[in-house]
NUDRENMAR-773740 format. One record per residue: x, y, z of N, C-alpha, C, O in turn; residue in one letter. Coordinates in nm, 2 decimals. Layout:
BEGIN
<site n_x="X" n_y="Y" n_z="Z" ca_x="X" ca_y="Y" ca_z="Z" c_x="X" c_y="Y" c_z="Z" o_x="X" o_y="Y" o_z="Z" r="a"/>
...
END
This chain:
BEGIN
<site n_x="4.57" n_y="-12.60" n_z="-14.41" ca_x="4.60" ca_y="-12.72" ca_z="-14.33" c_x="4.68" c_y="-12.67" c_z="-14.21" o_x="4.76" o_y="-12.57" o_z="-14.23" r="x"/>
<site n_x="4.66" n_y="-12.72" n_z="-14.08" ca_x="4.69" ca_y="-12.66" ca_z="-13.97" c_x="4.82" c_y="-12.79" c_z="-13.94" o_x="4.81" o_y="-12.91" o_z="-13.95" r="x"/>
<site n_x="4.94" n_y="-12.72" n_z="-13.92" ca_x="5.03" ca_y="-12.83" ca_z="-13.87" c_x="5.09" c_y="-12.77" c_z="-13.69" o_x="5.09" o_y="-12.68" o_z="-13.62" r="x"/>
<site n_x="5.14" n_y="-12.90" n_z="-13.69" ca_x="5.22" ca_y="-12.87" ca_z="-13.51" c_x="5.30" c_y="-12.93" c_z="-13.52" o_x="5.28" o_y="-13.05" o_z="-13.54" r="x"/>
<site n_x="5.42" n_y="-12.90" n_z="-13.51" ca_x="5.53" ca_y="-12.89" ca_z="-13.50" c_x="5.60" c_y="-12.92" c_z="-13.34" o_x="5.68" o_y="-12.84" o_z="-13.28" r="x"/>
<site n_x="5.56" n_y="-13.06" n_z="-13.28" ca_x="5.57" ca_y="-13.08" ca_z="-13.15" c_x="5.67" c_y="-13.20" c_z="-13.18" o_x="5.62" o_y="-13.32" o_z="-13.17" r="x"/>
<site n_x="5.75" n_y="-13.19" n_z="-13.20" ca_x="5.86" ca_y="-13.29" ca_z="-13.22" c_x="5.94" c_y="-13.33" c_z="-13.13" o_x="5.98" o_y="-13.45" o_z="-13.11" r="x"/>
<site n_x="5.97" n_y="-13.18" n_z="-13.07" ca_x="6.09" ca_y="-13.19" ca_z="-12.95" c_x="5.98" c_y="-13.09" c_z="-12.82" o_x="6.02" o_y="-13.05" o_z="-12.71" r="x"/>
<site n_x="5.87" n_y="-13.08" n_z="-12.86" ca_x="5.79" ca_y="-12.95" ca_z="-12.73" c_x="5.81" c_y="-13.01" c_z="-12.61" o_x="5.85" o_y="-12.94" o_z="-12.51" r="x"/>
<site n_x="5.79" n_y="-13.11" n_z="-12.60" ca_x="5.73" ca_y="-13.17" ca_z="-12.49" c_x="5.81" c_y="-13.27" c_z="-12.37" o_x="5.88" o_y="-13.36" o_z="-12.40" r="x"/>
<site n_x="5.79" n_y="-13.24" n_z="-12.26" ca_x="5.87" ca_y="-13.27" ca_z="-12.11" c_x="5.86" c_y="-13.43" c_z="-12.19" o_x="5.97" o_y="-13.49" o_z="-12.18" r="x"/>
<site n_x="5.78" n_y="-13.50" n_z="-12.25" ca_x="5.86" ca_y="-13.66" ca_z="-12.25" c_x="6.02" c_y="-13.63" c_z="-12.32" o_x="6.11" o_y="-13.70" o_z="-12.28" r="x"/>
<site n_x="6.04" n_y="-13.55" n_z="-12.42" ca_x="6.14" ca_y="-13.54" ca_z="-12.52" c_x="6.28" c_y="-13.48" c_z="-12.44" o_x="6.38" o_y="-13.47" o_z="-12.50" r="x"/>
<site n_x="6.25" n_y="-13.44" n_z="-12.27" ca_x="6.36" ca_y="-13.39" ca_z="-12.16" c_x="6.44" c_y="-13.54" c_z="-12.13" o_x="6.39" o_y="-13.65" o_z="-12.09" r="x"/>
<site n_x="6.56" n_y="-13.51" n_z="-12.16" ca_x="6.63" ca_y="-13.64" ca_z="-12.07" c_x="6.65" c_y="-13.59" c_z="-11.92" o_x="6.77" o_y="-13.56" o_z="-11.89" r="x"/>
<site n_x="6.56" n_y="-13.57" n_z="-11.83" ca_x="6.50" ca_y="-13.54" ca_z="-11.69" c_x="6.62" c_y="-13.56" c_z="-11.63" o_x="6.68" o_y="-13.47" o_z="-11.58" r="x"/>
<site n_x="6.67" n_y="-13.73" n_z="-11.61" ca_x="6.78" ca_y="-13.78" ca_z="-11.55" c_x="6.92" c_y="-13.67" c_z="-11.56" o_x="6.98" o_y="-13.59" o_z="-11.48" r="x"/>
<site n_x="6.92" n_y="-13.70" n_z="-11.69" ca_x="7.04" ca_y="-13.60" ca_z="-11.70" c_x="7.05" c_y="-13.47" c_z="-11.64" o_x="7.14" o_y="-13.42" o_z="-11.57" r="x"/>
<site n_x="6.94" n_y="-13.43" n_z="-11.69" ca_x="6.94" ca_y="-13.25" ca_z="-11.67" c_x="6.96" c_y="-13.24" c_z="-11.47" o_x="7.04" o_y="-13.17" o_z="-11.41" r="x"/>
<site n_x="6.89" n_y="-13.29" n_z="-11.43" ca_x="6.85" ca_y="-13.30" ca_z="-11.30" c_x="7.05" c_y="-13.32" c_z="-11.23" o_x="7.11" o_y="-13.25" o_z="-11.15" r="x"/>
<site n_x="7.10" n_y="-13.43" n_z="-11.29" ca_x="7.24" ca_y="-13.45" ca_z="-11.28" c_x="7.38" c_y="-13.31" c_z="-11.32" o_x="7.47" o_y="-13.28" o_z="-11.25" r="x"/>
<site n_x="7.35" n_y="-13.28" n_z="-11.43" ca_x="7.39" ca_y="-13.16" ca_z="-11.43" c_x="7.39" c_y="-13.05" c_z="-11.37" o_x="7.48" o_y="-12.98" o_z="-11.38" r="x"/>
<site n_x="7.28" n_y="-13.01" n_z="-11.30" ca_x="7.23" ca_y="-12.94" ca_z="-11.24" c_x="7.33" c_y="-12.94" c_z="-11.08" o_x="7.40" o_y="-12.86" o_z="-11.01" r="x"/>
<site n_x="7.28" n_y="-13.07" n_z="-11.07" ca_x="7.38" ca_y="-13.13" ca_z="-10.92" c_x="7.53" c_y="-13.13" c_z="-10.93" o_x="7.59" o_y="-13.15" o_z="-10.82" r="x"/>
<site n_x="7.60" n_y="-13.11" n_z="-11.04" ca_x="7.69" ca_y="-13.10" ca_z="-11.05" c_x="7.75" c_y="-12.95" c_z="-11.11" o_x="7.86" o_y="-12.91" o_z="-11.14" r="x"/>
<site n_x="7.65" n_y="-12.91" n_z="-11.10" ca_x="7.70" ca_y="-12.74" ca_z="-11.14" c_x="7.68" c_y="-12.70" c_z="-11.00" o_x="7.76" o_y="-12.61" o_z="-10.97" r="x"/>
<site n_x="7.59" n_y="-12.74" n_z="-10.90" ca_x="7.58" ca_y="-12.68" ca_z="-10.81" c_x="7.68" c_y="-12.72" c_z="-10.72" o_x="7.70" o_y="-12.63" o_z="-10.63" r="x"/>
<site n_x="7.76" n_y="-12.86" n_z="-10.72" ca_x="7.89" ca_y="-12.88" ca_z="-10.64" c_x="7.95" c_y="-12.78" c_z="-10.62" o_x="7.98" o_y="-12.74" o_z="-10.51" r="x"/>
<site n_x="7.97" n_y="-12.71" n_z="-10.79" ca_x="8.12" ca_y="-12.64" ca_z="-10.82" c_x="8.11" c_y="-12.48" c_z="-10.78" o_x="8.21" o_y="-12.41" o_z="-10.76" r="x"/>
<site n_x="7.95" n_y="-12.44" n_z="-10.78" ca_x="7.92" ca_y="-12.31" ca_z="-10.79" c_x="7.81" c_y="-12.31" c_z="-10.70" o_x="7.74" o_y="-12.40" o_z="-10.70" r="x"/>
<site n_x="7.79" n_y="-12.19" n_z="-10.61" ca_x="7.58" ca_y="-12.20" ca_z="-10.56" c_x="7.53" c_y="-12.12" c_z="-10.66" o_x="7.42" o_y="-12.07" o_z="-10.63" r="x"/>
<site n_x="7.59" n_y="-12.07" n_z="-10.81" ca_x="7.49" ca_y="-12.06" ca_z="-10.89" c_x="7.47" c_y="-12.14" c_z="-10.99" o_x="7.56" o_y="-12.22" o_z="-10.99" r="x"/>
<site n_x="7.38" n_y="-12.16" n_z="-11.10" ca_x="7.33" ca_y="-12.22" ca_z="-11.19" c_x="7.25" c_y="-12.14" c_z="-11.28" o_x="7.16" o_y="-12.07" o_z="-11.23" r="x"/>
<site n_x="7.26" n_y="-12.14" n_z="-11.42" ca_x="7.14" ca_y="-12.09" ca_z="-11.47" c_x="7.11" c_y="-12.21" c_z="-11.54" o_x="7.19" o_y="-12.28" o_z="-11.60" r="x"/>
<site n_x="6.98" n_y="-12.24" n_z="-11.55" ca_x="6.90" ca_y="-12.37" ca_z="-11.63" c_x="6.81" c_y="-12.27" c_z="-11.75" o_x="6.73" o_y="-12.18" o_z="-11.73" r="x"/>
<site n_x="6.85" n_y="-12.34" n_z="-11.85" ca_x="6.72" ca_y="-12.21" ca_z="-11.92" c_x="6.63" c_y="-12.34" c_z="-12.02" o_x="6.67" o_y="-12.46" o_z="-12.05" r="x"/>
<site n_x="6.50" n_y="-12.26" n_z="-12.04" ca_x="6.43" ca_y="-12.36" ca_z="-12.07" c_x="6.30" c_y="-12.37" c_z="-12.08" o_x="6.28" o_y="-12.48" o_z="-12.02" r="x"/>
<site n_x="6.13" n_y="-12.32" n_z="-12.13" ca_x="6.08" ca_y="-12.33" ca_z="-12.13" c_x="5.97" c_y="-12.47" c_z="-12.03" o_x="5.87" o_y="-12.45" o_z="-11.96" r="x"/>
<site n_x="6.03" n_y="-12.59" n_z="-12.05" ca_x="5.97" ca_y="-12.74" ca_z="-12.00" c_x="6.07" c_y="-12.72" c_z="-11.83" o_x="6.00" o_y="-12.78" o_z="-11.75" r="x"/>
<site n_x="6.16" n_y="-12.67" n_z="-11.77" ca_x="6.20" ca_y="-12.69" ca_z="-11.65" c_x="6.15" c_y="-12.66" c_z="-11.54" o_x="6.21" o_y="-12.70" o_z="-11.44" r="x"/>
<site n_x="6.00" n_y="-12.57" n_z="-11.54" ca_x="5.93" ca_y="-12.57" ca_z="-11.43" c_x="5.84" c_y="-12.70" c_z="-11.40" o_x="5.76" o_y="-12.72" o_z="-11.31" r="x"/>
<site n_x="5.85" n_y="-12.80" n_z="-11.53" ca_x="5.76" ca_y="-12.92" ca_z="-11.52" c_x="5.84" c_y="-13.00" c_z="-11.45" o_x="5.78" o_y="-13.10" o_z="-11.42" r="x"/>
<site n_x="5.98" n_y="-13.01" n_z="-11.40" ca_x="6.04" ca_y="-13.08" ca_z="-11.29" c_x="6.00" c_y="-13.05" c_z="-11.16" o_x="6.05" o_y="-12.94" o_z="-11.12" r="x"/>
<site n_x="5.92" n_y="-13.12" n_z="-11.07" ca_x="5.93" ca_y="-13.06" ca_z="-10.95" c_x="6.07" c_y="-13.06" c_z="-10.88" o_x="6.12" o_y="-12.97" o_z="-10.81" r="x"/>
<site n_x="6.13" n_y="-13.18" n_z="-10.91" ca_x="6.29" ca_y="-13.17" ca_z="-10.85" c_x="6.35" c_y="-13.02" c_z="-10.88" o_x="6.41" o_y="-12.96" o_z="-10.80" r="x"/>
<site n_x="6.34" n_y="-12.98" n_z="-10.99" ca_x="6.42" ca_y="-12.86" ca_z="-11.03" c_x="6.34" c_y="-12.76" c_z="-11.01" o_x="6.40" o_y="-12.66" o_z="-10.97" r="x"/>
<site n_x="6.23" n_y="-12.76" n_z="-11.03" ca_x="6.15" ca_y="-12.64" ca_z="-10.98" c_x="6.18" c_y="-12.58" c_z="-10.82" o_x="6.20" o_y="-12.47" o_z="-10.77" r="x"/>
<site n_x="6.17" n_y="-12.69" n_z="-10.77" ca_x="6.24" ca_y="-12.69" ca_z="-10.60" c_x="6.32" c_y="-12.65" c_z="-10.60" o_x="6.29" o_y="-12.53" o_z="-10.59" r="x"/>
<site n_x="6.47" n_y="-12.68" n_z="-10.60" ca_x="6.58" ca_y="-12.62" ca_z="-10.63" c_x="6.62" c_y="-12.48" c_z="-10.71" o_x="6.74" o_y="-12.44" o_z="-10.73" r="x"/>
<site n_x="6.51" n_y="-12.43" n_z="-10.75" ca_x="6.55" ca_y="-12.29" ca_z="-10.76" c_x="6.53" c_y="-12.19" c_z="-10.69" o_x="6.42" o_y="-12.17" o_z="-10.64" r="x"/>
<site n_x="6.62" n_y="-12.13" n_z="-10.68" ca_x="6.56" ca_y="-12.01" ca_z="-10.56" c_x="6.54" c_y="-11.89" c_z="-10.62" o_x="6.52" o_y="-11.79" o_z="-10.55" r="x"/>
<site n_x="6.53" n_y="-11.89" n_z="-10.81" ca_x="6.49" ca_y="-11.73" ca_z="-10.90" c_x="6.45" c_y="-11.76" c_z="-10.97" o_x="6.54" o_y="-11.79" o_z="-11.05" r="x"/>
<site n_x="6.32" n_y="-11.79" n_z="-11.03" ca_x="6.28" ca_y="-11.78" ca_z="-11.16" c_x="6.27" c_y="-11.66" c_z="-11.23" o_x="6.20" o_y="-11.56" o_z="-11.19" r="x"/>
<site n_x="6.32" n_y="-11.67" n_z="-11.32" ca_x="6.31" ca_y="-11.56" ca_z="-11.45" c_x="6.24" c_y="-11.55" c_z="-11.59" o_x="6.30" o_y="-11.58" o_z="-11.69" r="x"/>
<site n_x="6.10" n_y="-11.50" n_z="-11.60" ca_x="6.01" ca_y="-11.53" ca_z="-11.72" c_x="6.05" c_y="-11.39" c_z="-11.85" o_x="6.04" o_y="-11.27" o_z="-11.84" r="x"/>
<site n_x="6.09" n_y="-11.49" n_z="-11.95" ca_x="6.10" ca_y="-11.35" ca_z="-12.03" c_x="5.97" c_y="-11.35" c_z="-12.15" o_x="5.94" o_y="-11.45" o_z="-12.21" r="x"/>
<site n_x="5.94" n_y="-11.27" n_z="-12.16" ca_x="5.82" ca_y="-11.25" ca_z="-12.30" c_x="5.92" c_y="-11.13" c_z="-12.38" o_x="6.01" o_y="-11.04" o_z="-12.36" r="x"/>
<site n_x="5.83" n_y="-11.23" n_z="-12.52" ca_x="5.84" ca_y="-11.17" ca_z="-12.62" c_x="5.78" c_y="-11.19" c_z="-12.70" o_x="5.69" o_y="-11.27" o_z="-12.70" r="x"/>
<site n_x="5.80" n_y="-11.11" n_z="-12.82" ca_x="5.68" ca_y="-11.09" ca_z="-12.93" c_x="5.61" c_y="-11.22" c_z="-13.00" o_x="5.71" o_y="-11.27" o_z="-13.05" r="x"/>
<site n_x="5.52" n_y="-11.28" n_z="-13.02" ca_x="5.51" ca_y="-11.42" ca_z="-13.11" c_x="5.59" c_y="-11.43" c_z="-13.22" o_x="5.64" o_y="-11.55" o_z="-13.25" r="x"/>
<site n_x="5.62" n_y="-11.33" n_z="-13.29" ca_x="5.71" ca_y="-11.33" ca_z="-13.44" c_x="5.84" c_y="-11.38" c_z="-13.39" o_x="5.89" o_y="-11.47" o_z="-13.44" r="x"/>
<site n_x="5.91" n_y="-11.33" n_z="-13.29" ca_x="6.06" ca_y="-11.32" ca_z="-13.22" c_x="6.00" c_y="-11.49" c_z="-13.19" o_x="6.02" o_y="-11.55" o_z="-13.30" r="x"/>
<site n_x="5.96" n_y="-11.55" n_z="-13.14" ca_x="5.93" ca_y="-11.68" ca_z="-13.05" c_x="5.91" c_y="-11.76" c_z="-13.18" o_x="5.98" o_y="-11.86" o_z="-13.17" r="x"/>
<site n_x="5.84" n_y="-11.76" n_z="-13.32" ca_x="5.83" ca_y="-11.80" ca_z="-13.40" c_x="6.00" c_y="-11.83" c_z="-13.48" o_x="6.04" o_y="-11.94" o_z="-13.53" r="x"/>
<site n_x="6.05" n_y="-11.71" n_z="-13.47" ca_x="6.17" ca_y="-11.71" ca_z="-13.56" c_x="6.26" c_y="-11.82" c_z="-13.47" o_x="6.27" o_y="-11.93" o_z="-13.52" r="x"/>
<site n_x="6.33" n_y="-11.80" n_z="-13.34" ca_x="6.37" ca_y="-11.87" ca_z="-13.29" c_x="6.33" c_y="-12.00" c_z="-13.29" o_x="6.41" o_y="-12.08" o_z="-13.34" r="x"/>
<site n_x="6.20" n_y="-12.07" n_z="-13.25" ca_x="6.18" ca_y="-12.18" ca_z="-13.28" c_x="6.24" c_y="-12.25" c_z="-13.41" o_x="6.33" o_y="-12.34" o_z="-13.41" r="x"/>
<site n_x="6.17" n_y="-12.19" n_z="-13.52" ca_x="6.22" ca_y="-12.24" ca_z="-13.69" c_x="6.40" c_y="-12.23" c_z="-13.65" o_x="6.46" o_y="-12.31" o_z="-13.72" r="x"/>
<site n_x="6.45" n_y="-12.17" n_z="-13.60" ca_x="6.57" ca_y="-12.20" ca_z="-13.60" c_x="6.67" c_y="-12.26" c_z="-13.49" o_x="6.79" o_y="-12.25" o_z="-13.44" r="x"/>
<site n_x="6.57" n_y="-12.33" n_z="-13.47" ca_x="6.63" ca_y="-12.43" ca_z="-13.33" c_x="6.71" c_y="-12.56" c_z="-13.34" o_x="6.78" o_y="-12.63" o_z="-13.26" r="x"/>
<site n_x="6.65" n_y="-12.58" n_z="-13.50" ca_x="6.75" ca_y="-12.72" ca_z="-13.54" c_x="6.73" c_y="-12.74" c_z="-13.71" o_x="6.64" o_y="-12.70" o_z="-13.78" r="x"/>
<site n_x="6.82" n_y="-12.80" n_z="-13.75" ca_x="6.80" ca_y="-12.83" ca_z="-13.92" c_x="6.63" c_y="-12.85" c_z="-13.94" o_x="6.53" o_y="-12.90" o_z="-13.89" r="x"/>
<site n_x="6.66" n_y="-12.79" n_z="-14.07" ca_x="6.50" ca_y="-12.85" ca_z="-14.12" c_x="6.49" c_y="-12.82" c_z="-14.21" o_x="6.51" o_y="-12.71" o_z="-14.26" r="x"/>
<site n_x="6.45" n_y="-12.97" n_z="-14.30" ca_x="6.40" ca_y="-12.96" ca_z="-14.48" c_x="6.33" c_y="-12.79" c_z="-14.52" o_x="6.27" o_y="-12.72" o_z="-14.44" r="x"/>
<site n_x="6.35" n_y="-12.75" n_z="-14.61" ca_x="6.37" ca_y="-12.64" ca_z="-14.65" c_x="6.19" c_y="-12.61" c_z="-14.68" o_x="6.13" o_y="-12.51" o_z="-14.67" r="x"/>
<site n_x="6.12" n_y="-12.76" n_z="-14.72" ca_x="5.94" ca_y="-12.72" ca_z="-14.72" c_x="5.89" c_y="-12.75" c_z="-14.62" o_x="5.77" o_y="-12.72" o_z="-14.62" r="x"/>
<site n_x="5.94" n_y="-12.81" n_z="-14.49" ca_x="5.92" ca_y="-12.80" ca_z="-14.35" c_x="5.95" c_y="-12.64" c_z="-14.32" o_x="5.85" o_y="-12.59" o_z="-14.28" r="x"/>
<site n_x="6.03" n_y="-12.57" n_z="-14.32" ca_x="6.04" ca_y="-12.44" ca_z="-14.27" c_x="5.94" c_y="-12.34" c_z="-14.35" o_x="5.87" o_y="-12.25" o_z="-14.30" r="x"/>
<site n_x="5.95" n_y="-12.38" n_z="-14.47" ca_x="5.85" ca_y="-12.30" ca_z="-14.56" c_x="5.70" c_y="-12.34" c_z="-14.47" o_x="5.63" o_y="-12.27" o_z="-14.41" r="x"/>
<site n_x="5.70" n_y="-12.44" n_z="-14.48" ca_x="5.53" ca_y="-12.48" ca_z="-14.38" c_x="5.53" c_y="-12.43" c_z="-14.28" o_x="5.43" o_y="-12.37" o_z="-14.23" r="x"/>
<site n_x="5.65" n_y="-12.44" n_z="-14.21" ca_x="5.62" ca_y="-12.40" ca_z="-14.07" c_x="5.62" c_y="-12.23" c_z="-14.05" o_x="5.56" o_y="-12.19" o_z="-13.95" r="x"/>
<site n_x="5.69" n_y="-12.11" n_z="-14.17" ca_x="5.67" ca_y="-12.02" ca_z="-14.13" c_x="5.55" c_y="-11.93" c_z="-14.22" o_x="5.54" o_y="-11.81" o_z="-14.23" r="x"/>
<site n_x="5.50" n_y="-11.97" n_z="-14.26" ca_x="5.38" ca_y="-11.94" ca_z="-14.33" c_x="5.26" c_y="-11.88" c_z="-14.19" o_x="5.15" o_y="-11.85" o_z="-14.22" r="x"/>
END
């Protein structure tokens, strides 16, 4: 059985408003900012506003492990998910 695990993946699940606010408010205080984030090039506001993007790769196992440990999870949810 194939599962997906898209609970939180996805730019609807960004509070946009906020982040976008934060961002404006870190930049008051500082002209730097670091935003880190997979979903923040899907802002064109914030995408605009950067003047460095940074892409890091890494191995799928490394990107797997992190994920599974991104937030609590029933103990046969993790078992499913790292199988």
């Amino acid at each position: 059985k194939e599962r997906v695990d898209d609970s939180f993946e996805g730019p609807a699940h960004v509070d946009w408003p906020r982040l976008r606010r934060d961002v404006r408010e870190a930049l008051e205080k500082s002209d730097k900012s670091i935003v880190e984030g997979h979903l923040v090039a899907a802002d064109e506001e914030l995408a605009h506003q950067a003047s460095l993007v940074v892409l890091l790769r890494c191995p799928p196992e490394l990107c797997k492990t992190r994920r599974l440990q991104r937030r609590p999870r029933e103990v046969a949810e993790a078992q499913e998910l790292s199988d």
